[in-house]
Steps between C-alpha positions, in 0.01 A plus 500: 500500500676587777842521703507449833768533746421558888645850634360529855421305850093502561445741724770746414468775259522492114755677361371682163758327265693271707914514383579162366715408815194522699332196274541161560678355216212236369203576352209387315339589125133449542219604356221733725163334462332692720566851688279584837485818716283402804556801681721784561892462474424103372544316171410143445741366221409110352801422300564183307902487490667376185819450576735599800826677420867642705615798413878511395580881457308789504513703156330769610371628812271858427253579357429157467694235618590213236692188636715237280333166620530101490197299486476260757354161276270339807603114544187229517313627851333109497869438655515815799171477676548853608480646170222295381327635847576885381358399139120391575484789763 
């Protein structure tokens, strides 16, 4: 599994370990099916997400930051047609 929390704007560069004020405060768990490198300075990530989560306080930040988090519980997506769009994409 993993935890996923976006840190940078495409085309800008990657900070090694982003500080946790430069994350966006929901995430995803998911699980990584499948890892590609098709060439040099790419990765191909196919993740199947689990659950999304927001991140309510920041326990630690170094080495390795760990967050306190609340599970967002998804609602039926039959009833927003945008979410069921985002599901069988």
């Amino acid at each position: 599994m993993a935890c996923a929390l976006d840190a940078w704007a495409p085309g800008t560069e990657m900070p090694a370990l982003p500080a946790p004020a430069d994350l966006y405060t929901v995430g995803v768990i998911a699980e990584v099916l499948q890892v590609a490198q098709p060439g040099p300075g790419l990765m191909h990530v196919l993740l199947a997400t689990q659950a999304r989560f927001r991140v309510r306080g920041w326990v630690q930040e170094r080495p390795v930051p760990i967050a306190r988090v609340e599970y967002m519980i998804e609602t039926d997506m039959t009833a927003n047609p945008d979410l069921k769009a985002y599901s069988v994409s």
